[in-house]
MDTraj code that builds the backbone (N, CA, C; nanometers):
import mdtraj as md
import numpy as np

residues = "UNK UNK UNK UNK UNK UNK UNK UNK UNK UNK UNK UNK UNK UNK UNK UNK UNK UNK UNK UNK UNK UNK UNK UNK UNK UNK UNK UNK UNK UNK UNK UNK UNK UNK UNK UNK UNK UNK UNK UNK UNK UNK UNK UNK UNK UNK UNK UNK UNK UNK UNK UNK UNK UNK UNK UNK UNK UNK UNK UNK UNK UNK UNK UNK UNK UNK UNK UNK UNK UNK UNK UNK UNK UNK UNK UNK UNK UNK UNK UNK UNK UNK UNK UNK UNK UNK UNK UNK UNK UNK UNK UNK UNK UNK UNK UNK UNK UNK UNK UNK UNK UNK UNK UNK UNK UNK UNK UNK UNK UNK UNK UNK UNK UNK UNK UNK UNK UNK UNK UNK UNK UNK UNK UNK UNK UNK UNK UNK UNK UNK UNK UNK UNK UNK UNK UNK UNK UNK UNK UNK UNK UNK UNK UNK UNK UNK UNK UNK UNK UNK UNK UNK UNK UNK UNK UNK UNK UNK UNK UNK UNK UNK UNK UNK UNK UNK UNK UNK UNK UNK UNK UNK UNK UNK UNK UNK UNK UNK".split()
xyz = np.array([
    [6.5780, -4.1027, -1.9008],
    [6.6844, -4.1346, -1.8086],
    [6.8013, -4.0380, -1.8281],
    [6.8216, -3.9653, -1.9727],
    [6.9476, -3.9281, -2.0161],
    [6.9198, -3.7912, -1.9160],
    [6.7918, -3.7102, -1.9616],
    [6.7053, -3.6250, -1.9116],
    [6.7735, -3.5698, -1.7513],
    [6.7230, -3.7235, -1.6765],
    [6.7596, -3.7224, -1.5518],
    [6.8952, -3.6673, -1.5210],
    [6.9720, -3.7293, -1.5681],
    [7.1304, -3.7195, -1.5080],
    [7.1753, -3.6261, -1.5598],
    [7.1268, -3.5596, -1.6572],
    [7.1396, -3.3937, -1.6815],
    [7.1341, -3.2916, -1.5598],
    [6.9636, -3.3224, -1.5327],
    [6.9557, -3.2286, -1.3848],
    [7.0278, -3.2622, -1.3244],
    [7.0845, -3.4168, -1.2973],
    [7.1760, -3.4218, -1.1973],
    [7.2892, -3.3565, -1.1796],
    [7.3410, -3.3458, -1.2868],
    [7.4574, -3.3223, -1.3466],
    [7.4098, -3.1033, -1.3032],
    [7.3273, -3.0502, -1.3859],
    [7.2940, -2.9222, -1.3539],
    [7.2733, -2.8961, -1.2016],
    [7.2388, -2.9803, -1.0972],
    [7.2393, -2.9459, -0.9940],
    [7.3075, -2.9670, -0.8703],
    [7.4680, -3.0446, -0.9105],
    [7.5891, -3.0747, -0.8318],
    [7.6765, -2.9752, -0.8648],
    [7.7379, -2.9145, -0.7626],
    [7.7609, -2.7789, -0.7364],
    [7.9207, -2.7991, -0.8157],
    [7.9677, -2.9079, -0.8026],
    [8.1151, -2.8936, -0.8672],
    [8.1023, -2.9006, -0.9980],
    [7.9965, -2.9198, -1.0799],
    [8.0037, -2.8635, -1.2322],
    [8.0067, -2.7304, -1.2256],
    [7.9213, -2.6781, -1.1344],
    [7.8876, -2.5393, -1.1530],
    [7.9930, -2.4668, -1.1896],
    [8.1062, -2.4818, -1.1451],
    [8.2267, -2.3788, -1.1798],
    [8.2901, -2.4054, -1.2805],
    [8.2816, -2.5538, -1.3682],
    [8.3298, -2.5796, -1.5234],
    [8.2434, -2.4770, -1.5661],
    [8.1048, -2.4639, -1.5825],
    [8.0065, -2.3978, -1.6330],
    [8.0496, -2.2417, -1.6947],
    [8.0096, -2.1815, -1.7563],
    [7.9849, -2.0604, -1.8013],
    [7.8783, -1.9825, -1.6955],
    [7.9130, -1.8919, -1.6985],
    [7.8277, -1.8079, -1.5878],
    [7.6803, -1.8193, -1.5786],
    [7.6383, -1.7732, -1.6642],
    [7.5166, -1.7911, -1.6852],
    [7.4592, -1.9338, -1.6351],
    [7.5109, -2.0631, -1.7500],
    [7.4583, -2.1880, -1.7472],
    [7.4449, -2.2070, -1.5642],
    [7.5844, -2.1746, -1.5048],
    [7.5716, -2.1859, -1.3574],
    [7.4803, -2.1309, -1.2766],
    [7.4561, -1.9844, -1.3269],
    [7.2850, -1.9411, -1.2316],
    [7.1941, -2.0610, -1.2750],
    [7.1843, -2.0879, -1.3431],
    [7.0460, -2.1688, -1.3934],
    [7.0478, -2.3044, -1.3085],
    [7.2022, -2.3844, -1.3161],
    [7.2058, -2.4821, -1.2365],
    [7.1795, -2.4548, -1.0916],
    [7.1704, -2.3544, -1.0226],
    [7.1533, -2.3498, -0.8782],
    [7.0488, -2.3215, -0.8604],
    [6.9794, -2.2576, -0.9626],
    [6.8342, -2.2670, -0.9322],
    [6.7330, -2.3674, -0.9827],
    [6.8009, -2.4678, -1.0385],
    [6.7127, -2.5693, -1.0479],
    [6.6798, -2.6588, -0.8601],
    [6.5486, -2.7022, -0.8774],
    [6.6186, -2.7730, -0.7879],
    [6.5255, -2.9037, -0.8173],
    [6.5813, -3.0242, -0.7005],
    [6.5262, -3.1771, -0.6928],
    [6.4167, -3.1979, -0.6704],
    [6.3157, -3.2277, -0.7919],
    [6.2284, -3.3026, -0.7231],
    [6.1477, -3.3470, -0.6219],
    [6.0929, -3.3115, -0.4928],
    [6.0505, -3.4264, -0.4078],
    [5.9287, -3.4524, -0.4213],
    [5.9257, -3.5833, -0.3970],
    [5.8124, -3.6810, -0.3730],
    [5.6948, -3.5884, -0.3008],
    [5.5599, -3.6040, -0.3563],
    [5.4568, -3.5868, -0.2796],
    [5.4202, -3.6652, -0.1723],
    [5.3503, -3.5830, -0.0975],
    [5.3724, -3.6470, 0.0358],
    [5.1871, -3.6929, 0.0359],
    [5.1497, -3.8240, 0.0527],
    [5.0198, -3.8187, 0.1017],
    [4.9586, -3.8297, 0.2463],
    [4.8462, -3.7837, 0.2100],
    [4.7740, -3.7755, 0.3656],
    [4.7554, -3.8348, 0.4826],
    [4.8166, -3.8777, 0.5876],
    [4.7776, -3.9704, 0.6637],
    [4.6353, -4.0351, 0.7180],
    [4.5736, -3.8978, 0.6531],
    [4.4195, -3.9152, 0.6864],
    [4.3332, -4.0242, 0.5409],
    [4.2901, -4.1019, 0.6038],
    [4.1893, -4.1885, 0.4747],
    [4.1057, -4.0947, 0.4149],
    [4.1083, -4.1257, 0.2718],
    [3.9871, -4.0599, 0.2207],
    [3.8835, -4.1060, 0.2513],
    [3.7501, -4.0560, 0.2908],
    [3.6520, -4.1013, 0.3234],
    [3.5366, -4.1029, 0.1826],
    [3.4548, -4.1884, 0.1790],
    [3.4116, -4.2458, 0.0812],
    [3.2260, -4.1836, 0.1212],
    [3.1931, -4.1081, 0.0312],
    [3.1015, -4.0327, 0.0256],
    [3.0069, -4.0505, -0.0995],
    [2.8823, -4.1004, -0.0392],
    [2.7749, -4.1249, -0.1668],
    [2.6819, -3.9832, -0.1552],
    [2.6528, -3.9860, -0.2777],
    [2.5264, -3.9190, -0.3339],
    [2.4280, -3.9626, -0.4436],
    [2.2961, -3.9348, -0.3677],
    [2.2176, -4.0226, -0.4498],
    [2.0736, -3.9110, -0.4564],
    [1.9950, -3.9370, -0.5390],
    [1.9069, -3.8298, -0.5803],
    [1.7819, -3.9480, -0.5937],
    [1.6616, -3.8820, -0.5477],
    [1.5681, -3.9582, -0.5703],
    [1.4288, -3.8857, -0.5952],
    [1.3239, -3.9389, -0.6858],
    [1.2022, -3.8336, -0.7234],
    [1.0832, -3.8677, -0.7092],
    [0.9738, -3.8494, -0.6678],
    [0.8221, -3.9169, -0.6509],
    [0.7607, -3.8162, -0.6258],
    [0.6730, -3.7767, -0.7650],
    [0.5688, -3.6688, -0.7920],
    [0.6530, -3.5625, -0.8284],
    [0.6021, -3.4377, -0.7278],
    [0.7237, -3.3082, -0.7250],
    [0.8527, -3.3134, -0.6570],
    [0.8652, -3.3817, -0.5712],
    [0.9526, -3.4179, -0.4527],
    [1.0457, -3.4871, -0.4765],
    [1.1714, -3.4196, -0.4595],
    [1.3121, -3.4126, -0.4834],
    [1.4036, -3.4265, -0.3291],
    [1.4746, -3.5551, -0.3038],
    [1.5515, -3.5728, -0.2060],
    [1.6934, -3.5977, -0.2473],
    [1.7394, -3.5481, -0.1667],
    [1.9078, -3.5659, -0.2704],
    [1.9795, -3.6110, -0.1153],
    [2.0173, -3.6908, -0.1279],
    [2.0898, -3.7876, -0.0217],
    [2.2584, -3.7914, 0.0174],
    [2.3622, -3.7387, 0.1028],
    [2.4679, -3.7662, 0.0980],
    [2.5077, -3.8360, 0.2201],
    [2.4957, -3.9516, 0.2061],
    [2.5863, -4.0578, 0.2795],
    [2.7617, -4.0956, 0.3036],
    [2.7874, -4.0811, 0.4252],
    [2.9368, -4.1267, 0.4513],
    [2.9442, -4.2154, 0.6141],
    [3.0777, -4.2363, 0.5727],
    [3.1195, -4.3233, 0.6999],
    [3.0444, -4.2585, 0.8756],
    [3.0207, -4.3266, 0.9611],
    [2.9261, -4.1880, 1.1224],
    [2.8585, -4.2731, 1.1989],
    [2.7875, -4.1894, 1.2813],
    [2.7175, -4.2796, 1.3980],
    [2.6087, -4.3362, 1.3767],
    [2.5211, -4.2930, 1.2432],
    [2.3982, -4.3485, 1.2393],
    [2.3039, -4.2687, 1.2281],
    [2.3687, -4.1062, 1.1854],
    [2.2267, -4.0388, 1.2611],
    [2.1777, -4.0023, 1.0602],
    [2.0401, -3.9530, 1.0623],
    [1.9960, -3.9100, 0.9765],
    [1.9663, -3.7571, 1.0101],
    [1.9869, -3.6783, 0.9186],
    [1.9152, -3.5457, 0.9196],
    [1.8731, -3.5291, 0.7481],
    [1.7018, -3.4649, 0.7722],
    [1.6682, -3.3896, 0.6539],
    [1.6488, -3.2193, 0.6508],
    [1.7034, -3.2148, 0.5721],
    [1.7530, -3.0313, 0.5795],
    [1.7969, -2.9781, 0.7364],
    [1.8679, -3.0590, 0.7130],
    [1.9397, -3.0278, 0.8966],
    [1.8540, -3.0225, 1.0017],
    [1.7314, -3.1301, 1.0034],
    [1.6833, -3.1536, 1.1348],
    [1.6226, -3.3107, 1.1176],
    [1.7289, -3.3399, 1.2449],
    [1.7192, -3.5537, 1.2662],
    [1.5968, -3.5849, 1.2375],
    [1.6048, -3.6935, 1.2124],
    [1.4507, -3.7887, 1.1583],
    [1.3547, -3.8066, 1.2847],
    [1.4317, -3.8331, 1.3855],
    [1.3046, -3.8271, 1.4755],
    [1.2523, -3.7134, 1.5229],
    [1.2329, -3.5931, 1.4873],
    [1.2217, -3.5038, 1.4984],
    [1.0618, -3.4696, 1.3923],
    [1.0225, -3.5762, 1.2895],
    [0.9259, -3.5447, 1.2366],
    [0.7884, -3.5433, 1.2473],
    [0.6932, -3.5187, 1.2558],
    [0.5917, -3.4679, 1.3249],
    [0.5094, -3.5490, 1.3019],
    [0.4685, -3.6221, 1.1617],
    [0.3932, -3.7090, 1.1115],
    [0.4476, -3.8532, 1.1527],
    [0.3826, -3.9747, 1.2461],
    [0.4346, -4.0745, 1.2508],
    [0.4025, -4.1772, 1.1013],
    [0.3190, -4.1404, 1.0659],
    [0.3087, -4.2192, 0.9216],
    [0.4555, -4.2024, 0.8134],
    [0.4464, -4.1190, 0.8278],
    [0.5525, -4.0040, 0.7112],
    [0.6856, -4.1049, 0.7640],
    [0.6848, -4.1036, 0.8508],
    [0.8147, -4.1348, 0.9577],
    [0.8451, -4.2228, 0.9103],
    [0.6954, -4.3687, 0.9532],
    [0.7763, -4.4974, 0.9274],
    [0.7398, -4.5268, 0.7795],
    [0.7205, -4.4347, 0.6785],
    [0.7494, -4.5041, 0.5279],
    [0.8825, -4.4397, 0.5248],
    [0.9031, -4.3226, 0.5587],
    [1.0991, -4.2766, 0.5545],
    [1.1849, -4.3872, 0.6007],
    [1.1649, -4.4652, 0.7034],
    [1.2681, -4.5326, 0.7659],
    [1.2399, -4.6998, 0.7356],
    [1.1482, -4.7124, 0.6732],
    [1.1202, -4.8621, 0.5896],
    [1.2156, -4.9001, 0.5195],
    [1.3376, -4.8771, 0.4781],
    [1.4506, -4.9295, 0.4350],
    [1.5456, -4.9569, 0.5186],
    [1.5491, -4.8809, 0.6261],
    [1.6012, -4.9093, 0.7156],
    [1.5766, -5.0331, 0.8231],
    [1.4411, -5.0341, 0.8339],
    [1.4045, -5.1554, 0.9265],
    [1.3628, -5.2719, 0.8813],
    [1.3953, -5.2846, 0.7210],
    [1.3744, -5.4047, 0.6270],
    [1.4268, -5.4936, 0.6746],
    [1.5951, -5.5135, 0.7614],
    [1.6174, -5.6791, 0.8067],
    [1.7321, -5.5870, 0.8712],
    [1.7832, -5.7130, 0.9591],
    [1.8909, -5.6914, 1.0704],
    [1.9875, -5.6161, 0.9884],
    [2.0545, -5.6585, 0.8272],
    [2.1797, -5.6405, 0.7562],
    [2.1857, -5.5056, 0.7343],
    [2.0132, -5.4316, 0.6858],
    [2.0136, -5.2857, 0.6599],
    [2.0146, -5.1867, 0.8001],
    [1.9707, -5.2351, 0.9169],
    [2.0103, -5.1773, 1.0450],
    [2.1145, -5.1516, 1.0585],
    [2.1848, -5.2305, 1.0225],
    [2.3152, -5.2670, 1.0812],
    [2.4472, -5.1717, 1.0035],
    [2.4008, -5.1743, 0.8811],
    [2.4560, -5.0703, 0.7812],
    [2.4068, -4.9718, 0.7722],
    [2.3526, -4.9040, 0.8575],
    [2.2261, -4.7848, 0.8794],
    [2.3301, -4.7033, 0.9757],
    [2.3163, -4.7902, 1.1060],
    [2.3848, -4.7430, 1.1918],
    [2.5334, -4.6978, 1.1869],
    [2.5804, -4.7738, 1.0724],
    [2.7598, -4.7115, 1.1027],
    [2.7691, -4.5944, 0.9476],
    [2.6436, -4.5544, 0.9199],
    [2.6376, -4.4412, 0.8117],
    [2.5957, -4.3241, 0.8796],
    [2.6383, -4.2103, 0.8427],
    [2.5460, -4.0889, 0.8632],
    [2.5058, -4.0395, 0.7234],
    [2.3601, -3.9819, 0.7193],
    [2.3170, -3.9325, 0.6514],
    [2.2395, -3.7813, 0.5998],
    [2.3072, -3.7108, 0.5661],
    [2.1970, -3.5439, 0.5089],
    [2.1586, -3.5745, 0.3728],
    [2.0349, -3.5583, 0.4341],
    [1.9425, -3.5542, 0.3158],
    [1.8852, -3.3825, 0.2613],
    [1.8572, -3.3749, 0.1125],
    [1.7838, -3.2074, 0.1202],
    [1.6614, -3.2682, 0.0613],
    [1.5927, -3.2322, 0.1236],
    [1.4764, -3.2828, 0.0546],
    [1.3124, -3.1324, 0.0814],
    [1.2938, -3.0807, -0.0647],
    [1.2000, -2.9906, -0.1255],
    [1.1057, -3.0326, -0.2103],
    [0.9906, -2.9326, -0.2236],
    [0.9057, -2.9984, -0.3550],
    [0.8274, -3.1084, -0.3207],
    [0.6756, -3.0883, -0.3361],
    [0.5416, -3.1642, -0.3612],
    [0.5256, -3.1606, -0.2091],
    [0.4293, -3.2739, -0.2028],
    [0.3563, -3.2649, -0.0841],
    [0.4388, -3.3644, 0.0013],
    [0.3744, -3.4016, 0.1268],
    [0.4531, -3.4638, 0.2840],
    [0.4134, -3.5705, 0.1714],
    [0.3503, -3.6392, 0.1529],
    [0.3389, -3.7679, 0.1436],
    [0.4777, -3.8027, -0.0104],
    [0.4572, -3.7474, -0.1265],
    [0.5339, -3.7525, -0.2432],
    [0.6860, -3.7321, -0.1499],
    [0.6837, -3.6251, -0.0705],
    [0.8608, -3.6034, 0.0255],
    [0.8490, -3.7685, 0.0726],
    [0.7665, -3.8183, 0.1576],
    [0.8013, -3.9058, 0.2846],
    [0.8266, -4.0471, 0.1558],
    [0.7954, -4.0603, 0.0431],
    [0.8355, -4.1536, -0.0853],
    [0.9431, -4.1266, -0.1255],
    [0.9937, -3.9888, -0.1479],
    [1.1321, -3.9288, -0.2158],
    [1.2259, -3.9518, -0.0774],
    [1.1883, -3.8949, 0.0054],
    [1.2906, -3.9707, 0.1415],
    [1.3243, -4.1305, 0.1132],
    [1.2135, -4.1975, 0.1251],
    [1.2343, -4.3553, 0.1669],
    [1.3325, -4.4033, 0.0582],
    [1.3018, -4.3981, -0.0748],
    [1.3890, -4.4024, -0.2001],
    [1.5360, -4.3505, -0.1581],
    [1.5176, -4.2358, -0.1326],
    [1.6956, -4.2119, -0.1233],
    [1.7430, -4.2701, -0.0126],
    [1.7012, -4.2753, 0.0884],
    [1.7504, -4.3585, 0.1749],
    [1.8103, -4.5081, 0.1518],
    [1.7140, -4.5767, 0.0741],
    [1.7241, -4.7033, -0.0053],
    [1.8497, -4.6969, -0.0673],
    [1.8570, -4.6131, -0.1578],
    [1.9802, -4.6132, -0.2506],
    [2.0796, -4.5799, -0.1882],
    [2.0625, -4.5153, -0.0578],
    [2.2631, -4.4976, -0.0334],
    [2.2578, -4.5923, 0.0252],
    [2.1970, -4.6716, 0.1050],
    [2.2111, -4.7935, 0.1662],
    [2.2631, -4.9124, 0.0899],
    [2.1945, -4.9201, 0.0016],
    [2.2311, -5.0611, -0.0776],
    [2.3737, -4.9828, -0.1808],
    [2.4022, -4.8283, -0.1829],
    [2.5072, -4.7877, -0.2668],
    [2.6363, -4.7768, -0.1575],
    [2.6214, -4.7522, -0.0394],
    [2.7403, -4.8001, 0.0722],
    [2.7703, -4.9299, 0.0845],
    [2.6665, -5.0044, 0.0620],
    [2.7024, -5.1722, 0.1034],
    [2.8011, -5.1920, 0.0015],
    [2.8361, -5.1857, -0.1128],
    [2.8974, -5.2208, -0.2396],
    [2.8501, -5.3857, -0.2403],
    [2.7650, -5.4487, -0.2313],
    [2.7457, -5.5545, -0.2732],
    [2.5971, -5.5566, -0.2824],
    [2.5406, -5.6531, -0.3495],
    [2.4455, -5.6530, -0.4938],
    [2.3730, -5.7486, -0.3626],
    [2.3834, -5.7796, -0.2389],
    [2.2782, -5.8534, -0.1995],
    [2.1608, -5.7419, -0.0787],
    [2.2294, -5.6675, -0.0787],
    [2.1148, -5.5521, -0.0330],
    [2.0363, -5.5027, -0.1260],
    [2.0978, -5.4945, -0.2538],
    [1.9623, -5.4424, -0.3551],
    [1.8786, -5.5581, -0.3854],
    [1.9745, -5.6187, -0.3951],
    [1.8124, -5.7738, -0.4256],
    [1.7506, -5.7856, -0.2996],
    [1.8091, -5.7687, -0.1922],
    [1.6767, -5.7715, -0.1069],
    [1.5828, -5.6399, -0.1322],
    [1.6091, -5.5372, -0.1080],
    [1.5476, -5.4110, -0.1929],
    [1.4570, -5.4595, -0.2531],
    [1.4830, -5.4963, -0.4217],
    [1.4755, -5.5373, -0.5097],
    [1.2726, -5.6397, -0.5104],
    [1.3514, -5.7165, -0.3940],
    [1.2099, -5.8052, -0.3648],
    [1.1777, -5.7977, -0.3042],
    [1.1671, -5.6866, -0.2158],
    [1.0715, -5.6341, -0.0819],
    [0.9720, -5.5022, -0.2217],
    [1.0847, -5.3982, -0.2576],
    [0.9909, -5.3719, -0.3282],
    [1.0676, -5.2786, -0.4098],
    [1.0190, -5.2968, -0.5498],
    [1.0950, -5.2279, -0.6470],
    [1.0967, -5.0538, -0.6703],
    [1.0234, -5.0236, -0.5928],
    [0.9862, -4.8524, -0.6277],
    [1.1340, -4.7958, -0.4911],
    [1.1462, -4.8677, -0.4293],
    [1.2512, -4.8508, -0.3272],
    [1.3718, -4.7796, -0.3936],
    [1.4496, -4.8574, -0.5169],
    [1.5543, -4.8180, -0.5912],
    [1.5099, -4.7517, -0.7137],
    [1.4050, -4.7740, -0.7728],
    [1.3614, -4.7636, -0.8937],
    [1.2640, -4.6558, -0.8697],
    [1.2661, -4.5083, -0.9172],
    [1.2530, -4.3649, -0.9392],
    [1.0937, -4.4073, -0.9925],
    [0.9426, -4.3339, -0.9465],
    [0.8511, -4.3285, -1.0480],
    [0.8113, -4.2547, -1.1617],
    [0.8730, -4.2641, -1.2573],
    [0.8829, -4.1401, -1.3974],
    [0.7382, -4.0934, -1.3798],
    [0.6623, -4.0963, -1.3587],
    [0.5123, -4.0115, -1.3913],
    [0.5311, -3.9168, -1.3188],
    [0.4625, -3.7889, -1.4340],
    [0.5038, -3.6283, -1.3521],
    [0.3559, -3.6102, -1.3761],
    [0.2911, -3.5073, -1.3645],
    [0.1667, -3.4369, -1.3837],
    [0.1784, -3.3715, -1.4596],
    [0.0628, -3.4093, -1.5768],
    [0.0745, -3.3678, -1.6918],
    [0.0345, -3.1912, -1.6783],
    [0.1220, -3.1075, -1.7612],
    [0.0753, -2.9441, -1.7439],
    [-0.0977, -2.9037, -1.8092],
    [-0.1605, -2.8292, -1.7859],
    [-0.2768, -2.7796, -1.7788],
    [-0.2498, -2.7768, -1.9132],
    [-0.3993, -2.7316, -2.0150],
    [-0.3731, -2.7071, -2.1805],
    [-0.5314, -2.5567, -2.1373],
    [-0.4778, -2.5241, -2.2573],
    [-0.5862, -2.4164, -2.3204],
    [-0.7116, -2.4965, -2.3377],
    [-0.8267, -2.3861, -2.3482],
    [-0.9625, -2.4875, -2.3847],
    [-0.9985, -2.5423, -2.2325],
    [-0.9706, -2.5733, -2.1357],
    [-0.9629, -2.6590, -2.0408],
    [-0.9822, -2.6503, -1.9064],
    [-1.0218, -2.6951, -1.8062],
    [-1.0201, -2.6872, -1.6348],
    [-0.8575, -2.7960, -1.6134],
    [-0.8505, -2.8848, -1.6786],
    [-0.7069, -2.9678, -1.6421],
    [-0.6675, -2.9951, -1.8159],
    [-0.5593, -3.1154, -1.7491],
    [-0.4908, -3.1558, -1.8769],
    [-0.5452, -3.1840, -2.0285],
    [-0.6431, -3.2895, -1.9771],
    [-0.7245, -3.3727, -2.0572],
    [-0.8928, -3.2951, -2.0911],
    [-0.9066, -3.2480, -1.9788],
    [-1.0582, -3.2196, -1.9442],
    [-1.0896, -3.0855, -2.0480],
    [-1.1749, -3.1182, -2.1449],
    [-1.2316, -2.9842, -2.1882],
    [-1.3541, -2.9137, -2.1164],
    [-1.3887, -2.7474, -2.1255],
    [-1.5050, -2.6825, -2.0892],
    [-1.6282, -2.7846, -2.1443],
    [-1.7680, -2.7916, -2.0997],
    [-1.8911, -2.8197, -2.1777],
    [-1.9273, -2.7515, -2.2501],
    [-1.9369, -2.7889, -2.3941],
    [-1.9831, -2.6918, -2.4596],
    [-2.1530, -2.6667, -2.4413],
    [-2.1985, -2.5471, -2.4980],
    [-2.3418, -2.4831, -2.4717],
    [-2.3861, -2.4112, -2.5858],
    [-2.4732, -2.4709, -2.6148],
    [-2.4845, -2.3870, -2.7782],
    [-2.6774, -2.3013, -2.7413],
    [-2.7150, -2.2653, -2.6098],
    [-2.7983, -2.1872, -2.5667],
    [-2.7521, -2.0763, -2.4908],
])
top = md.Topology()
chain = top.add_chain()
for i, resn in enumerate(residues, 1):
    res = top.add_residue(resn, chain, resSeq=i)
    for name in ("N", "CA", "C"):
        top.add_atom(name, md.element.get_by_symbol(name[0]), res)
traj = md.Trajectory(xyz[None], top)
């Protein structure tokens, strides 16, 4: 407080001339304080969510929008496979509540790595998770939850790497002793 009324004191112009020369440059170039000003604009509230099945890597960013989905910048209905399609959008058409919170989200997804089918699993998953991670309440994941658990819940099994000795992981050559 004492602090304060110092500057005050350094930056009211009728000390300035009690002052010593010097001390007086210094007081005029101090100056007041002002308040930061914040944004009139809302921060908008932006999820990211990452999801994995097999090789296939979808990384999900959800925010406030009209509803639309894009993966690597081209809309969902736009995909060629109708199978692929409706396991991608199976979180979405789980019940009226996830529609409904579907529609007032937009979503880019990047999604690389493994095959259509391991992608169209790594899609559906991330989709899942920003959905039930925009809702902020715990009754979209329990529905999740008991429709079906691989929805939120990542499948850790990778493919095991090839070994020496071998055609695959596990598999040794036959041996031949003719």
């Amino acid at each position: 407080m004492a602090e304060q009324q110092e500057m005050m004191q350094m930056v009211a112009p009728e000390n300035a001339a009690q002052m010593q020369p010097q001390e007086a440059q210094k007081a005029t170039k101090v100056k007041k304080a002002t308040p930061r000003r914040r944004s009139a604009k809302k921060a908008e509230k932006i999820i990211n969510v990452k999801s994995k099945r097999k090789e296939a890597v979808a990384r999900a960013s959800a925010k406030q929008g009209n509803g639309r989905i894009f993966i690597n910048g081209h809309d969902i209905n736009a995909m060629e496979n109708e199978i692929y399609k409706s396991v991608a959008e199976e979180p979405i058409n789980l019940s009226s509540i996830t529609k409904e919170l579907a529609g007032r989200m937009e979503m880019k997804i990047g999604l690389h790595g493994g095959g259509s089918s391991g992608q169209a699993q790594a899609l559906r998953s991330a989709i899942a998770k920003a959905i039930s991670k925009f809702a902020d309440t715990d009754t979209i994941r329990k529905e999740y939850m008991r429709y079906d658990r691989s929805l939120l819940v990542d499948d850790y099994r990778r493919v095991e790497p090839k070994k020496f000795r071998g055609p695959k992981a596990r598999a040794r050559f036959q041996t031949s002793y003719r």
